[in-house]
N, C-alpha and C positions, 0 to 999 in steps of 0.2 A: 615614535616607531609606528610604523602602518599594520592595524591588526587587518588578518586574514579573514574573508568572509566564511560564516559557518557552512557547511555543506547541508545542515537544514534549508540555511534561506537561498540557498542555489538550486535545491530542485525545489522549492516555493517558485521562486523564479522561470525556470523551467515547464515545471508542469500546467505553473498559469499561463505562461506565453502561449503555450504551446494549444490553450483553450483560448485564449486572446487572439490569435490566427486565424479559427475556426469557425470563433465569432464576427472578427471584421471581415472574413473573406470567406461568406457563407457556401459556396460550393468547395473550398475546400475542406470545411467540416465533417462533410461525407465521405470525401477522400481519406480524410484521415483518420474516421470511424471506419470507414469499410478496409482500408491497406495496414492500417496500425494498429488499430485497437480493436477490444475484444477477441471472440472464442469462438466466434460464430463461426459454424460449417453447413452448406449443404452442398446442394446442386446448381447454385447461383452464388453463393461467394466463397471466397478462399476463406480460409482461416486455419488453426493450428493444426484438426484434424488432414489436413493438404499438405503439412509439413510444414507453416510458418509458423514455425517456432517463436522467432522475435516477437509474433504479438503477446505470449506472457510475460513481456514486459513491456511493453509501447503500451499496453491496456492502460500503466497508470497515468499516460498523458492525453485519455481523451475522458471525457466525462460529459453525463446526460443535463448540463445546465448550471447556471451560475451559482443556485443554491449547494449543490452536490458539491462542485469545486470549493468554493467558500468555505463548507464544511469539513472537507477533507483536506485544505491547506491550513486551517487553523488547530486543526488535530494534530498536523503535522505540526504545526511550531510548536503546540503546547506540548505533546509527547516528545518531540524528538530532539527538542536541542535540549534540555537533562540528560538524555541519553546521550545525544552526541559530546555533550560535555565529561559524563560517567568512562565513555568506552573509547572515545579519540574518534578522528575522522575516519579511520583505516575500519575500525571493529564497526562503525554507524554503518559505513556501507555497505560489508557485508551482513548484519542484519537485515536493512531496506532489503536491501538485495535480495537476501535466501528469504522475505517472509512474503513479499511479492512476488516470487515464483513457486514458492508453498502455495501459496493463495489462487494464484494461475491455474498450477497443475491442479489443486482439488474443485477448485469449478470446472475446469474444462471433463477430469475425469469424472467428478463425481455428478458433476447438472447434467440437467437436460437437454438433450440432441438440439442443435439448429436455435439456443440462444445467444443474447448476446450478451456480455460483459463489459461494462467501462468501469474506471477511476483508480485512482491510489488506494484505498480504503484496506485493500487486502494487508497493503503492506503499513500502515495507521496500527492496521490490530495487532502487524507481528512489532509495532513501536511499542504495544502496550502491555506485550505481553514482555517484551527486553525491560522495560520501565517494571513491571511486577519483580522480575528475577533479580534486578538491582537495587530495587527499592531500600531495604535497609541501607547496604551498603551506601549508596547516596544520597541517604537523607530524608527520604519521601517516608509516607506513613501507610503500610502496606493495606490497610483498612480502606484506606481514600483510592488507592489504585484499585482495588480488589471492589470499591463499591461503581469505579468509573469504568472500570471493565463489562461489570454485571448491568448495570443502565443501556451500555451501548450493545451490548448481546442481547437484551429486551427487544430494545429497537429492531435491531438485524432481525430477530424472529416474531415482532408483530408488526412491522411495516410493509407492505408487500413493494414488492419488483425491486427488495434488497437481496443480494447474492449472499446466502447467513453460509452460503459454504466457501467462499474468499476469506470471508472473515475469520471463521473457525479456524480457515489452512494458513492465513495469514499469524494469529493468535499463535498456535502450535507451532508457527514453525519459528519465530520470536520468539516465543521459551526455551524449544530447542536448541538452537542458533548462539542465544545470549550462555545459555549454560555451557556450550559447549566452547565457546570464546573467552568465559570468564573462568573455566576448569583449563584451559591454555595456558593462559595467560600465568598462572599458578605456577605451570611446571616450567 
């Protein structure tokens, strides 16, 4: 019987191609940092404030270089396929989904005018925050998530030209999300 690919490693797939593009076909890197990705608004580019909405989400397929992606794909697999495993493909997606557009909306409202935004990351933290919320439940030891969470929120707020507010909206809105899918699921 042919098993089914995980929807983890499809947007692994996904999200690297999609930097794999950017990288062999260097003019269109900018293309797809300036029409897809990020948050940025002024008086020379569009962005969400102009009403492109779609970039709170195209944001997690562009990213500022090969370490960033590297990092934030392998976050992906370690966080998210226990979760995808915990919640099914159906409940995975909509946490990706609502913790990267948590993550969106609070950088775009809450940062500063005329920046820019790249990567998945937003949506990583709302993996880790569903991974916290499930931890007992599936096995995990909530000490070990709860000390992987606090390291990577360190980092967010002592490394500079990190968005520690993606993170925090992506984080939040992965606890919300999962609690509210796993209080569902109940009734």
């Amino acid at each position: 019987m042919k098993q089914r690919q995980s929807l983890t490693t499809s947007l692994i797939v996904v999200i690297s191609g999609a930097y794999l593009l950017t990288y062999l076909f260097p003019n269109l890197q900018s293309e797809l940092a300036l029409f897809y990705g990020g948050t940025y608004a002024n008086g020379y580019f569009p962005g969400v404030a102009t009403g492109q909405w779609y970039r709170l989400l195209t944001v997690a397929l562009t990213h500022a270089g090969w370490m960033h992606l590297i990092f934030n794909m392998l976050a992906l697999y370690s966080i998210g396929t226990p979760v995808e495993i915990f919640v099914g493909k159906f409940r995975f997606a909509i946490i990706f989904t609502g913790s990267l557009l948590a993550a969106s909306f609070t950088s775009t409202y809450l940062g500063p005018h005329n920046t820019y935004a790249v990567g998945a990351s937003g949506a990583v933290f709302g993996l880790f925050g569903a991974l916290f919320v499930i931890g007992k439940k599936s096995g995990a030891n909530y000490q070990n998530i709860a000390g992987i969470i606090i390291v990577n929120l360190l980092i967010t707020f002592t490394v500079p030209g990190i968005d520690w507010r993606a993170h925090v909206g992506g984080l939040v809105g992965g606890v919300v999300i999962t609690y509210v899918l796993i209080f569902l699921k109940r009734t």
